[in-house]
C-alpha positions in Angstrom: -29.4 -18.9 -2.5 -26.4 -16.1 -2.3 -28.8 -13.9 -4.9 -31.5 -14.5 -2.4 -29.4 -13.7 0.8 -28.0 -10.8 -1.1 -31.8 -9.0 -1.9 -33.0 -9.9 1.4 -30.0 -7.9 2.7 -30.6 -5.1 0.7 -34.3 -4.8 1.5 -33.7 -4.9 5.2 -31.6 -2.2 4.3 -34.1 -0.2 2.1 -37.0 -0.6 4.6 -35.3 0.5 7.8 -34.2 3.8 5.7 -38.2 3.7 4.0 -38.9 7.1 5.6 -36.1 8.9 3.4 -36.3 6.4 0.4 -39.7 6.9 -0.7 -39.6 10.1 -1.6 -36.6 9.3 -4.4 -38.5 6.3 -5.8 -41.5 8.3 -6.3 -42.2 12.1 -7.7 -46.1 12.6 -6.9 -45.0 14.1 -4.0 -43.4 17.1 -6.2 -44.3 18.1 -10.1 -42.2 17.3 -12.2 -41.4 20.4 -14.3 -38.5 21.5 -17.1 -35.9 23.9 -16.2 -37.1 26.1 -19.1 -40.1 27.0 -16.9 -38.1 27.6 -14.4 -38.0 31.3 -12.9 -34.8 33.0 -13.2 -33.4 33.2 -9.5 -30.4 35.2 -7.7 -27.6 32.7 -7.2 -28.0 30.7 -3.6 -25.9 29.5 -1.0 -26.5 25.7 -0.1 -27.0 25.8 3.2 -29.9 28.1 2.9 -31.5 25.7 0.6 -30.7 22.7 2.4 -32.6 24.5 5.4 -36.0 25.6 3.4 -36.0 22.3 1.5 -39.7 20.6 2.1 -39.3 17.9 4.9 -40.5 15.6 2.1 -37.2 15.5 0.2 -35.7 14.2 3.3 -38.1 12.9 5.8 -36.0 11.6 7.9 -35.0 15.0 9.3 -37.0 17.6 10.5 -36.9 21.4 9.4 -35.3 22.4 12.9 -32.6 19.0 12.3 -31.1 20.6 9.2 -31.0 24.2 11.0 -28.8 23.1 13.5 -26.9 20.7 11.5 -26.1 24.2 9.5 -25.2 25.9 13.0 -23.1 23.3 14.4 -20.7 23.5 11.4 -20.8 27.2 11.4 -19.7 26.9 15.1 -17.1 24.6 14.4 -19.0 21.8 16.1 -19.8 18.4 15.0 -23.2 18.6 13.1 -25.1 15.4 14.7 -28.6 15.4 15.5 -31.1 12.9 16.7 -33.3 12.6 13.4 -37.3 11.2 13.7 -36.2 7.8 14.7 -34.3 9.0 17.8 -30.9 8.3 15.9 -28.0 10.0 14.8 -27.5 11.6 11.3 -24.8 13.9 10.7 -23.9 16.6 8.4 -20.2 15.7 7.1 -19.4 18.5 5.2 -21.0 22.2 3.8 -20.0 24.4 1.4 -21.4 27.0 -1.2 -22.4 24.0 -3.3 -22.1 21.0 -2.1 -23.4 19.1 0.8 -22.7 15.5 2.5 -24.8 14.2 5.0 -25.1 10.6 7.0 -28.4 9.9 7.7 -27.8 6.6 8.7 -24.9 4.1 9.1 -25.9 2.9 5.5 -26.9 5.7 3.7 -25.4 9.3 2.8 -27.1 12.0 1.0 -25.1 14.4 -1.1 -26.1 17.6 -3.3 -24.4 19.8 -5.6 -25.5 22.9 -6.3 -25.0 23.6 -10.3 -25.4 26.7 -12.9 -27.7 26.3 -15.7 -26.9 29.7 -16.9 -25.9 32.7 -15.6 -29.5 33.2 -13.9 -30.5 29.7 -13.2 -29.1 27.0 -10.8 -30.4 23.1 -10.3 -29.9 20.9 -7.4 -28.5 17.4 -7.8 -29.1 15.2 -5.1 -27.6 11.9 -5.0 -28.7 9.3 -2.4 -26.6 6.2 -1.6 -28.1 2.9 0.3 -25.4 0.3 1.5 -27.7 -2.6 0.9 -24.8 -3.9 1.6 -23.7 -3.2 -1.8 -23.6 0.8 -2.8 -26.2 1.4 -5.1 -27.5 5.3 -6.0 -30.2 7.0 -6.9 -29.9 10.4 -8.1 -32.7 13.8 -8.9 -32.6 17.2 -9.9 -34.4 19.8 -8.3 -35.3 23.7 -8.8 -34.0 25.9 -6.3 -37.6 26.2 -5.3 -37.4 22.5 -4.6 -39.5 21.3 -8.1 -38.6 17.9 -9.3 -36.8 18.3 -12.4 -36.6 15.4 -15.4 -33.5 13.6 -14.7 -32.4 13.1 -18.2 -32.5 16.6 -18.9 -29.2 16.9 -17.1 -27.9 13.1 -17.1 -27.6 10.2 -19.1 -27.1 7.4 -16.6 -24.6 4.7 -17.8 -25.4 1.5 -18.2 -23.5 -1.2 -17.2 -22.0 -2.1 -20.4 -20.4 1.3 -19.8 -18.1 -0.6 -17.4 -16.8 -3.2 -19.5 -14.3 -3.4 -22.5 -14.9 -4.0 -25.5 -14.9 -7.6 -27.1 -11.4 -6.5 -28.8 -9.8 -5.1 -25.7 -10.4 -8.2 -23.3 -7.0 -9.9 -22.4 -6.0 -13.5 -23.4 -7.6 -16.2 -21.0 -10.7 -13.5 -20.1 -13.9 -15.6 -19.2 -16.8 -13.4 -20.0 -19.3 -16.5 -19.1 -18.6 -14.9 -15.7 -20.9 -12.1 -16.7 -24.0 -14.0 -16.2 -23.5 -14.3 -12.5 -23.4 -10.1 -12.6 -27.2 -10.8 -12.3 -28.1 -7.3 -10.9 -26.8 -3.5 -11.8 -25.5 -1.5 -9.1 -23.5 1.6 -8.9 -22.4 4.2 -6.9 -22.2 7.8 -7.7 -20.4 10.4 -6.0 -20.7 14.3 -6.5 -17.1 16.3 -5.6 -17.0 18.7 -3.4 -14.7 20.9 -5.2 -15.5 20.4 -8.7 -18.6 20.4 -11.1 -17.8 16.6 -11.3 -20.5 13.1 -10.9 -18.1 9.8 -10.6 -19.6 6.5 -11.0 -18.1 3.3 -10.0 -19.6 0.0 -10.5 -20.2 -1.9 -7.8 -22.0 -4.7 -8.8 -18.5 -7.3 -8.6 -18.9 -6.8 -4.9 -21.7 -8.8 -4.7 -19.9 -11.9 -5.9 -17.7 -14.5 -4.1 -14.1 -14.0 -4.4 -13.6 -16.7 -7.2 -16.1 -14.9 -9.6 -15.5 -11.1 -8.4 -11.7 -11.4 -9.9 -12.6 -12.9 -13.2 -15.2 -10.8 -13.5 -12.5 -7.9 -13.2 -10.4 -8.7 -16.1 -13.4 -7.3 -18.1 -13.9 -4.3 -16.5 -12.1 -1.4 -17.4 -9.9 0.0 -14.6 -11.6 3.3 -14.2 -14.5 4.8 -13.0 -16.9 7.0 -15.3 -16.7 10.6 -15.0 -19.1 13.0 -16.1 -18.3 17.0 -15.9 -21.0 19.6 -16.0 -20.7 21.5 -18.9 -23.5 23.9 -20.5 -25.9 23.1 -18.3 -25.9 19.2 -18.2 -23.7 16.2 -17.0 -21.3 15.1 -19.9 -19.7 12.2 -20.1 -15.9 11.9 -20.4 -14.6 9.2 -22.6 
């Protein structure tokens, strides 16, 4: 019953934000091409990309939304705007390369701006849904806006990632617990002043209090970091 509860919750979630989800679940909207075709470009400043990006990456806001999201932080003002549904999404925070954005009360859009090489640059975009547990979904893009292979730039961990090893678990560790971690989820979070992807699992949250903490003592205590380096996402052990 708390598993069903749980999805219902996060699909009430998911299809009140369907306009701006579909789009990351699906790529026939965009071809998917390698980087390696990829023209060489000048270098670019996120917020003109962010502007010119097809209103099918985010659907949620129009082409004339993300310009003035773009003006109002250049004015010092807060960057709210009423997106197509008549409510607020904001734009939290704008740099070179890197990008947060609220589109709703629960779910953010981030993007990073990264160098492939001296000539080339991709665009990670990571989308979080509070469903009501975070859970991410992330996609690389040209800076034309072509839908890039994900695993060209990122291995994804897995949730066994998360956990220690058999020999590392502490005396009295119940790891029958780990059945009741019925469903993967995890956050990730791009920084804003590094080449840096964090992920955090989030999948305890889901549990009642009881199983949440004995499901902790086989976890390990930190998050997994990954650090662009030569033109991918490289995970630090």
């Amino acid at each position: 019953m708390k598993k069903m509860f749980l999805i219902l919750g996060m699909l009430g979630s998911l299809l009140s934000l369907q306009a701006q989800d579909v789009p990351a679940a699906t790529s026939s909207s965009l071809p998917v091409v390698t980087v390696d075709s990829v023209a060489p470009k000048a270098k670019y400043d996120l917020s003109s990309l962010f502007v010119s990006m097809p209103d099918s990456i985010v659907p949620l806001l129009t082409s004339v939304n993300r310009a003035d999201c773009v003006d109002f932080l250049a004015s010092h003002m807060k960057a709210e705007v009423k997106n197509r549904f008549g409510k607020p999404s904001e734009l939290k925070q704008l740099t070179k390369d890197y990008l947060l954005l609220q589109l709703t009360p629960r779910s953010t859009l981030s993007m990073k701006l990264l160098p492939v090489n001296d000539s080339v640059q991709v665009i990670c975009v990571v989308r979080t849904v509070e469903g009501p547990v975070s859970d991410s979904h992330i996609r690389f893009y040209s800076t034309d806006w072509q839908a890039l292979t994900t695993e060209r730039f990122l291995e994804v961990p897995s949730a066994d990632t998360f956990y220690l090893p058999a020999d590392s678990l502490p005396a009295g560790a119940d790891v029958s617990v780990r059945a009741k971690a019925d469903m993967d989820l995890c956050r990730a979070d791009l920084s804003p002043e590094a080449d840096r992807l964090t992920f955090t699992y989030t999948t305890p949250q889901y549990l009642v209090k009881d199983d949440r903490q004995q499901l902790q003592a086989l976890l390990k205590k930190t998050p997994c970091i990954y650090l662009w380096k030569e033109g991918r996402f490289v995970r630090q052990d």
